[in-house]
C-alpha positions in Angstrom: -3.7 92.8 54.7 -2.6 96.3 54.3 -0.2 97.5 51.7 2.1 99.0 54.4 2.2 95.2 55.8 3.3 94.4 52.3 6.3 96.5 52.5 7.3 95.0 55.9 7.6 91.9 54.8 9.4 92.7 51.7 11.7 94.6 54.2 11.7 91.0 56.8 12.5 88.9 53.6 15.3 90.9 52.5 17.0 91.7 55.7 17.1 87.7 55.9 18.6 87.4 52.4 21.2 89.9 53.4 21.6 88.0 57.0 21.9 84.5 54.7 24.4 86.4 52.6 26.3 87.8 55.2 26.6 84.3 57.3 27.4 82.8 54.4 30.2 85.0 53.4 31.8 85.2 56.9 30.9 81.9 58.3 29.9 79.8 55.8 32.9 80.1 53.2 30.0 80.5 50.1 31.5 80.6 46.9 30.8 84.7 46.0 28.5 83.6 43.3 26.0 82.1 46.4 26.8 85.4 48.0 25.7 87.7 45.4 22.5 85.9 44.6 21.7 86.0 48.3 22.3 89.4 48.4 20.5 90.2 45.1 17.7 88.6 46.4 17.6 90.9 49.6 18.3 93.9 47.6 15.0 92.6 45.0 12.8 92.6 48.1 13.9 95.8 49.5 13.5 97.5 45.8 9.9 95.7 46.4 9.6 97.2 49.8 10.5 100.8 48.7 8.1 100.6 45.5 5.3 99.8 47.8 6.3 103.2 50.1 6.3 105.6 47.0 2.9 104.0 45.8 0.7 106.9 45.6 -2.3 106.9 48.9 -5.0 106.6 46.5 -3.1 103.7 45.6 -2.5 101.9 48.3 -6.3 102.8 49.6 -7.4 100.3 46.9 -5.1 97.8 46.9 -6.3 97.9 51.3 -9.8 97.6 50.2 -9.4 95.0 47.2 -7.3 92.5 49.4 -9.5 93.4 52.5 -12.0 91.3 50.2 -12.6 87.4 50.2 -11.2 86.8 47.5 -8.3 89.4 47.9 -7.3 87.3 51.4 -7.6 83.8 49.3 -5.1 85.6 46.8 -2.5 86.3 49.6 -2.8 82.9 51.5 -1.3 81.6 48.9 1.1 84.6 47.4 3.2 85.1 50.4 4.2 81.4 50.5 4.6 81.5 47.0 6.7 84.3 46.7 9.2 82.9 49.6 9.1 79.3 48.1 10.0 81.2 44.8 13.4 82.3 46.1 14.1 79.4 47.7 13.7 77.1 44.9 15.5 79.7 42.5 18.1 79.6 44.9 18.6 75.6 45.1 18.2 74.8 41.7 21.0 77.4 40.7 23.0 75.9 43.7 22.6 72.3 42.6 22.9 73.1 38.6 26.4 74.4 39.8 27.5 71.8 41.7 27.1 69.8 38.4 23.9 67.1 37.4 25.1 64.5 34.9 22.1 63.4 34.1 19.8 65.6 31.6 16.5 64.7 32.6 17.2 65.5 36.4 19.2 68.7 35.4 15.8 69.8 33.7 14.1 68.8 36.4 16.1 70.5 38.8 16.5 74.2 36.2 12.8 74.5 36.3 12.3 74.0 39.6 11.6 78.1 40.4 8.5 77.4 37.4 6.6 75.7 40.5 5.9 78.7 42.5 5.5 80.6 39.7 2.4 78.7 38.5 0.7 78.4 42.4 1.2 82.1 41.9 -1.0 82.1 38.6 -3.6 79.3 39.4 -4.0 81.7 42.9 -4.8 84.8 40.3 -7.0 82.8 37.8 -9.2 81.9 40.9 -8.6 85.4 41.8 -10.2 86.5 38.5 -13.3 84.5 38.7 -13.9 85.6 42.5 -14.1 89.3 42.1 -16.5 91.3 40.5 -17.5 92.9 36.9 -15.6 95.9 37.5 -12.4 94.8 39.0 -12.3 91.7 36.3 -12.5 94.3 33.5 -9.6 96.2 35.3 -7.6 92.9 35.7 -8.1 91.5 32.2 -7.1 94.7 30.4 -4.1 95.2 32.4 -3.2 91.5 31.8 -4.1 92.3 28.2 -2.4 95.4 28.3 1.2 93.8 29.4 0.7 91.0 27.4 1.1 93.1 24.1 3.6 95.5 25.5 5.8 92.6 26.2 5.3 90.5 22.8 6.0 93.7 21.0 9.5 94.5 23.4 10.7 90.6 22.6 9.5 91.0 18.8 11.6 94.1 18.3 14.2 92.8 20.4 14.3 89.6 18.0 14.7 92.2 14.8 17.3 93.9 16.3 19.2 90.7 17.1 18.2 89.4 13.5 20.1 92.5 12.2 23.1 92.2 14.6 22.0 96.0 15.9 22.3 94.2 19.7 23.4 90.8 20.9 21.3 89.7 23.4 21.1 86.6 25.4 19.0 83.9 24.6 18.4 82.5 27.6 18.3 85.8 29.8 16.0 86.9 27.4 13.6 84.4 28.1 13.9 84.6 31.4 12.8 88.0 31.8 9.5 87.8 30.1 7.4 86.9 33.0 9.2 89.5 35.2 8.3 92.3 32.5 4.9 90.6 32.2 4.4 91.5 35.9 5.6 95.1 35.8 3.8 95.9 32.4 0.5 94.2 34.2 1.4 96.2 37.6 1.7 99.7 35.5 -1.3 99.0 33.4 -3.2 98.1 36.1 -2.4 101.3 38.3 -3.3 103.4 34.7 -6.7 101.0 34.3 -7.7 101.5 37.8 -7.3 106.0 38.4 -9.3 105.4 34.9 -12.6 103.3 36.0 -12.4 104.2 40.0 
């Protein structure tokens, strides 16, 4: 799969996060909150689809000839699917946390619902990392290496600062935005890592 395929189906999901959005606002009666998720969904994926047009060509060469692999095409069976049941669990689980869960142990339940997805996503990359070969795994390790330390030193600072009342940051959204800063620290690194060895 090509990384110009990619970037059509970023485009496909988000026009039918915007089309959800829009039949919900008009026809639906959605509370704006549903709206705007819907819609910041759609505009996520076309962000995506965009990213992957200003990739540089020698960049998207490799990325064609890494997924044109075996193990590359195991990666993306289960990715895509992933990636779409991602949204949709993020989606419900804010939907039904809203609507109000009495009980604790099913609100938990039901709050890290999105976690599912998430960890397909990574068991899909571990066997991902054993599949390819010498080269690539050195790429992939330092990158995942790379992001990892960039990201513990952001949230360490972050927690100094907080400590010291310089910024007042949320908690919660905090957390939430490690793994998302994980993957574009490990997407960066990985683009550096790669011009480097290839």
């Amino acid at each position: 799969m090509t990384l110009r395929r990619f970037m059509w189906i970023f485009v496909a999901i988000a026009v039918g996060a915007f089309a959800l959005a829009l039949l919900g606002r008009f026809v639906l009666a959605w509370p704006d909150n549903m709206v705007g998720m819907w819609t910041g969904i759609g505009a996520g994926y076309l962000l995506g689809a965009l990213l992957f047009l200003l990739t540089p060509r020698w960049w998207r060469q490799h990325c064609d000839d890494m997924y044109a692999q075996p193990a590359g095409r195991r990666y993306l069976r289960v990715l895509w699917p992933a990636l779409v049941a991602y949204s949709l669990a993020l989606f419900a689980s804010i939907w039904l946390i809203k609507q109000g869960i009495a009980s604790v142990p099913l609100r938990a339940v039901v709050a890290v619902l999105p976690v599912l997805p998430i960890a397909l996503m990574m068991g899909a990359g571990l066997r991902y990392l054993r599949e390819i070969d010498e080269l690539q795994r050195r790429i992939e390790t330092e990158a995942i290496g790379i992001a990892s330390l960039l990201v513990a030193l952001l949230y360490f600072a972050g927690g100094l600062l907080q400590k010291a009342k310089v910024v007042d940051l949320d908690a919660a959204m905090a957390m939430i935005w490690v793994f998302p800063l994980l993957c574009a620290a490990y997407g960066i690194a990985k683009m550096v890592l790669a011009r480097r060895y290839l």
